[in-house]
Backbone as a ProteinNet text record, in pm:
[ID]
protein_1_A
[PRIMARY]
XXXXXXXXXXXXXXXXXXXXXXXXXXXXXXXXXXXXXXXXXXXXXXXXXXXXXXXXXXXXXXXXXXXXXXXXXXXXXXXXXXXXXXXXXXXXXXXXXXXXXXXXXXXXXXXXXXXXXXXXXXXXXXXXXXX
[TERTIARY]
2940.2	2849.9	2911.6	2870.3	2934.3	2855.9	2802.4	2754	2840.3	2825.8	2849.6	2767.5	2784.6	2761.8	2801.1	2737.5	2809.3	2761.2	2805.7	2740.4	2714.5	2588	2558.3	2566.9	2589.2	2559.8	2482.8	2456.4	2346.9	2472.9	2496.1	2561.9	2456.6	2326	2231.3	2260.4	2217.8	2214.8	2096.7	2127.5	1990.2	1900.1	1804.5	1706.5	1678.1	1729	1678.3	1525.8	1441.9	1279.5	1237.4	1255.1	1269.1	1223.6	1386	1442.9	1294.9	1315.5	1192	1068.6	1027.2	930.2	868.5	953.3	987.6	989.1	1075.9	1085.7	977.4	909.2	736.6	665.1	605.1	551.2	564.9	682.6	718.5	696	738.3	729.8	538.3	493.9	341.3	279.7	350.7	315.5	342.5	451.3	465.8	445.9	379.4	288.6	155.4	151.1	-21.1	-37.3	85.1	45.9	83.8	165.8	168.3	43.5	-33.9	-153.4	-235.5	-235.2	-325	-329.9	-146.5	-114.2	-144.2	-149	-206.5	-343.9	-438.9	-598.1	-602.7	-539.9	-541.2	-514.8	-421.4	-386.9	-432.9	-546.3	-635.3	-551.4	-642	-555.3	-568.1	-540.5	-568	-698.2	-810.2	-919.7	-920.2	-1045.6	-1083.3	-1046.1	-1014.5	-1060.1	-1150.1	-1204.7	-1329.5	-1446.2	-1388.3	-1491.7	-1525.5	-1660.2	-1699.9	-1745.3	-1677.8	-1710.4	-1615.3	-1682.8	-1533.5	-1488.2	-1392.3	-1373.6	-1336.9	-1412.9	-1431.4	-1342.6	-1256.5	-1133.3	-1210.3	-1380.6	-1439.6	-1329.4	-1374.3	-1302.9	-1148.3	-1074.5	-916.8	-943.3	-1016.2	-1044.3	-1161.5	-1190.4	-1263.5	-1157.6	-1044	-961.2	-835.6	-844.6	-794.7	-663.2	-602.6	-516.3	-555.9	-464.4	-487	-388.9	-344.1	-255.2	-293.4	-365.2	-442.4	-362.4	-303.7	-208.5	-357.1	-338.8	-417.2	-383.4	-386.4	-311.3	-142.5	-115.1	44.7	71.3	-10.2	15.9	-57.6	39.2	-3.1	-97.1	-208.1	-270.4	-308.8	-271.8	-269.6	-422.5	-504.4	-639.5	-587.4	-673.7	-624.1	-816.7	-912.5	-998.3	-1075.7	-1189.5	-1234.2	-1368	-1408.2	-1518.2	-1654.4	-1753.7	-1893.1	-1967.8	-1927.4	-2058.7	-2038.2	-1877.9	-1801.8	-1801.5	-1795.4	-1770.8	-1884.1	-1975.1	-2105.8	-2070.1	-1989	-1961.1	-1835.1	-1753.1	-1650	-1601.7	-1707.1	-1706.7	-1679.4	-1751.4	-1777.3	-1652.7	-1588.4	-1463.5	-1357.5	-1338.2	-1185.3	-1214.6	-1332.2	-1371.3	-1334.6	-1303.2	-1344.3	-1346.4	-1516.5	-1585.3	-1612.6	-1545.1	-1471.9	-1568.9	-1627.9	-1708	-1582.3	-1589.9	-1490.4	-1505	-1589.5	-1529.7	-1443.6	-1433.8	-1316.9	-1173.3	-1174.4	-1070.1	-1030.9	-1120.5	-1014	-962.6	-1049	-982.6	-858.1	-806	-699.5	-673.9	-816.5	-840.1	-784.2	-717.5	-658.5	-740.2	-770.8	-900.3	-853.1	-875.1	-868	-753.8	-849.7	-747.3	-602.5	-579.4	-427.9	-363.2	-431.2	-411.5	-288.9	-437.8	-377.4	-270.4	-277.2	-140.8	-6	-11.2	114.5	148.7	34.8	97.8	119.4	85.8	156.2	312.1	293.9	457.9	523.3	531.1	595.5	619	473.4	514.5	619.3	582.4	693.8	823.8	887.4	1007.6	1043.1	978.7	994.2	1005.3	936.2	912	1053.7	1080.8	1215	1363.3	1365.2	1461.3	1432.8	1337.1	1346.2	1410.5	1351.5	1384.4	1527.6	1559.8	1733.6	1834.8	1771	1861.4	1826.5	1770	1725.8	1779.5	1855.7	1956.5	2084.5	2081	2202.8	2336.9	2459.7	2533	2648.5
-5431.7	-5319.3	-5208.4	-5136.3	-4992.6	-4838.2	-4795.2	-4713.4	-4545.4	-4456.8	-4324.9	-4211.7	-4197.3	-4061.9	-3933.1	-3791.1	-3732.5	-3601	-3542.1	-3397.9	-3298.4	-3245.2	-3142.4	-3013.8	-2940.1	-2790.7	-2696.7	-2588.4	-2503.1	-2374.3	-2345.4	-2209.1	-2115.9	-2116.9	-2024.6	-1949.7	-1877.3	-1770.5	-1808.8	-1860.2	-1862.7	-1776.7	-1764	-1630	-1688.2	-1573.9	-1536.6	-1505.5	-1609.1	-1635.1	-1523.3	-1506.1	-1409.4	-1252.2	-1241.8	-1132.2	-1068.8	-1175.3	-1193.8	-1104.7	-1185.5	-1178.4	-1039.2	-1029.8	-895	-757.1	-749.7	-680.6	-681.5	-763.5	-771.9	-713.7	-734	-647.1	-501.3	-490.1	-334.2	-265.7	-314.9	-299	-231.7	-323.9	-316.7	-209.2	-191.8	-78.4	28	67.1	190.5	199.3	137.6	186.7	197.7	126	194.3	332.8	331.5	459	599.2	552.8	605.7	683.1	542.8	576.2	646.7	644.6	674.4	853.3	849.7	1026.9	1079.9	1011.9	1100.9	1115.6	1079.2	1080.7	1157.7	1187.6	1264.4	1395.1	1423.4	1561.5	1622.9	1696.5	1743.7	1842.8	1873.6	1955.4	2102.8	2194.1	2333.4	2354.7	2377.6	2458.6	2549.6	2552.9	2636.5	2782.8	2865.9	3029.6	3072.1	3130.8	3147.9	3105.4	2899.5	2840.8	2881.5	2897.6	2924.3	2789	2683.5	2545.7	2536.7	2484.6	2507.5	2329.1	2293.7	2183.4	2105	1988.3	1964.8	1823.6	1792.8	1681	1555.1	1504.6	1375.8	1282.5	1293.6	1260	1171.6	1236.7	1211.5	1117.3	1165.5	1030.3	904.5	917.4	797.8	709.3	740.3	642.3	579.8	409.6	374.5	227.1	170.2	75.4	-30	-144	-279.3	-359.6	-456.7	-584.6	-689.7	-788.7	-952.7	-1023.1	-1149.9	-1294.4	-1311.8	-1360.1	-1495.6	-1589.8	-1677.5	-1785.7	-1786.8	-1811.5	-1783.9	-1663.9	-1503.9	-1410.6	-1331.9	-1189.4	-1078.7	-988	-951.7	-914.8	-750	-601.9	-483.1	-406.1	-356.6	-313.2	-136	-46.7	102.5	169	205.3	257.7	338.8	389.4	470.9	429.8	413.8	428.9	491.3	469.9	513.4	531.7	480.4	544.8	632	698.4	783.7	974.3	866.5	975.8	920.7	941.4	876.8	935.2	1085.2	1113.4	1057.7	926.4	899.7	882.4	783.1	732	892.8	991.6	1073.1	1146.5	1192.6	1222.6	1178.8	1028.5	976.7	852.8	808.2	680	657.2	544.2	485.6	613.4	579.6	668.5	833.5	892.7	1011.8	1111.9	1245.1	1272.3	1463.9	1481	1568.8	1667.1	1747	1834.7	1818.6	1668.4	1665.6	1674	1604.9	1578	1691.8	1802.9	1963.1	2010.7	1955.3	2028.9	1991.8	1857.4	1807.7	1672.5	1621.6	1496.6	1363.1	1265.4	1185.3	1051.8	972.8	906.4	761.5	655.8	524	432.1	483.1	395.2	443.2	555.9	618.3	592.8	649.9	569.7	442.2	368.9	208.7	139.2	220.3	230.2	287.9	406.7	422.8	335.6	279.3	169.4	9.5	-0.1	-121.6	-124.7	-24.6	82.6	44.5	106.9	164.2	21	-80.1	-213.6	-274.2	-305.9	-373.2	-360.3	-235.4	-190.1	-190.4	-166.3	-193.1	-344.1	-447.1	-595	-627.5	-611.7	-603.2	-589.5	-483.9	-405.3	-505.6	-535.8	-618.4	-765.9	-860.9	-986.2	-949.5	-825.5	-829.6	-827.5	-768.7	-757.6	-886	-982.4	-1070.9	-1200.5	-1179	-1286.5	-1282.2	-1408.3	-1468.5	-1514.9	-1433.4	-1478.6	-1631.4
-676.2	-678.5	-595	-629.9	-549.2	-552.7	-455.3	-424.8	-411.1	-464.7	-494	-402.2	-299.8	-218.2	-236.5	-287.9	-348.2	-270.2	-172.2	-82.7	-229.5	-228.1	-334.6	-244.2	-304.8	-226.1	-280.1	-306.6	-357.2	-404.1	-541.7	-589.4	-558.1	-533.4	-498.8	-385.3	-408	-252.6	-174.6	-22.6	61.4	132.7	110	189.6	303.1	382.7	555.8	577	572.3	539.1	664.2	799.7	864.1	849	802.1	763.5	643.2	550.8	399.1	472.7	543.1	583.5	688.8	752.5	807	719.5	624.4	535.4	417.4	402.7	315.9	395.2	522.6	607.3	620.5	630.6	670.9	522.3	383.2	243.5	253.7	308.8	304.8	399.6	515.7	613	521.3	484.3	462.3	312.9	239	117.3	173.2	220.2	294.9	371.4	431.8	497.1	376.3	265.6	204.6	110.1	98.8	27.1	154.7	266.9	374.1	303	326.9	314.9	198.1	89.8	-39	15.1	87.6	92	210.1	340.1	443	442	331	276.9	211.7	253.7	170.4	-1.5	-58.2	-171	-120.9	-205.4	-114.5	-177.7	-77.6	-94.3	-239.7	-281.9	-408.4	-360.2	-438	-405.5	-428.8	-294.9	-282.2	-260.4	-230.5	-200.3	2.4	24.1	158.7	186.1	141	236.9	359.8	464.3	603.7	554.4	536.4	553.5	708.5	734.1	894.3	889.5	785.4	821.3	831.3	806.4	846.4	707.5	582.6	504.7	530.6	575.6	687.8	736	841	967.6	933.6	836	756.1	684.1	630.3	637	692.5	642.8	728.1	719.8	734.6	627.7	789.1	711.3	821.6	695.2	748.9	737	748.2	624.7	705	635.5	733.5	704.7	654.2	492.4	446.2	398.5	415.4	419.7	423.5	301.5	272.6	246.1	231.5	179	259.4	256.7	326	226	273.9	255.6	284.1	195.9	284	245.6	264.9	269.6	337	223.9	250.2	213.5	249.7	283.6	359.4	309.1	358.9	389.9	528.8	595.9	573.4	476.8	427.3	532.5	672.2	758.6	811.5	792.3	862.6	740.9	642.3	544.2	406.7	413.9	318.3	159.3	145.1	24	-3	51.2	2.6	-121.2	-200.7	-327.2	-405.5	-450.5	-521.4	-467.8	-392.4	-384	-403.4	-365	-350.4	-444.7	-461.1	-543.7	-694.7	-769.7	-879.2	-941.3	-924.4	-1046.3	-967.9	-937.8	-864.5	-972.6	-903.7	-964	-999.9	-1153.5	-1217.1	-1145.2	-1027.8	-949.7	-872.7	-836.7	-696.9	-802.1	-881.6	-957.4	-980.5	-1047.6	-1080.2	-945.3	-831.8	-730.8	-686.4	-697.4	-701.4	-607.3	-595.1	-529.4	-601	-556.2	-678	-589	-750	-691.5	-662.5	-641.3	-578.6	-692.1	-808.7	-924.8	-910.5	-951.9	-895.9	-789.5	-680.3	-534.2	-554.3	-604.1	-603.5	-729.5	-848.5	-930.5	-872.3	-774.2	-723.7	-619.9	-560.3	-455.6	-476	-581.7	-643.1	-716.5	-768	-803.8	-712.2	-572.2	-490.5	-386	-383.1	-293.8	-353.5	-543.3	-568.3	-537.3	-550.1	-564.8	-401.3	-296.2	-152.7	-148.5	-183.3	-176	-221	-389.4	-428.6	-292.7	-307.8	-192.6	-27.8	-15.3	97.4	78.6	-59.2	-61.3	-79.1	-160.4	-197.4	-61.2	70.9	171.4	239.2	238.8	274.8	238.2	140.6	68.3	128.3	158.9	244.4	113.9	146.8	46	107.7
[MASK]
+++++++++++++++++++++++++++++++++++++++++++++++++++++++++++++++++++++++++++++++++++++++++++++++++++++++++++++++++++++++++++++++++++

């Protein structure tokens, strides 16, 4: 009888789980704050509208980062007790004056930042590969 020991190795490239991980985070910071800045920047005022705008809107939102379980989790919102007309401005169902004014509403929001995580997420796992 005779026994065969044979070292395997991996042609794969190994990921720096670290590095991975590091770089998913930061991927996730800065699409959030991305989305923060499309919603903090107001559009330019109507002509001729005599509303003063007082910036509550701005400072009603807000992003955060939650580990859940195995996955990061990024959360980008706006505060209703802070800013009670949020919905009808920046919301969903965004009501067609904000929109001509040039308010871009939650759904968009959150289509460019799924865009923009992937291709950051991408670009992170790729530097993250150990050759």
């Amino acid at each position: 009888m005779q026994i065969k020991i044979e070292i395997i190795t991996t042609k794969k490239p190994i990921l720096d789980v670290g590095k991975a991980t590091s770089g998913i985070r930061d991927a996730m910071d800065k699409t959030l704050m991305r989305g923060k800045n499309t919603w903090t920047q107001y559009p330019p005022q109507p002509a001729g509208s005599r509303y003063r705008r007082t910036g509550t809107l701005g400072r009603s939102i807000s992003t955060t980062i939650n580990a859940v379980g195995g996955r990061l989790e990024g959360v980008l919102g706006s505060n209703s007790n802070i800013a009670p007309y949020n919905d009808d401005v920046i919301g969903i169902e965004q009501q067609d004056v904000f929109k001509r004014i040039g308010w871009i509403d939650a759904k968009e929001v959150g289509e460019m930042m799924e865009s923009e995580l992937k291709a950051r997420v991408d670009k992170a796992l790729d530097s993250a590969v150990k050759e």
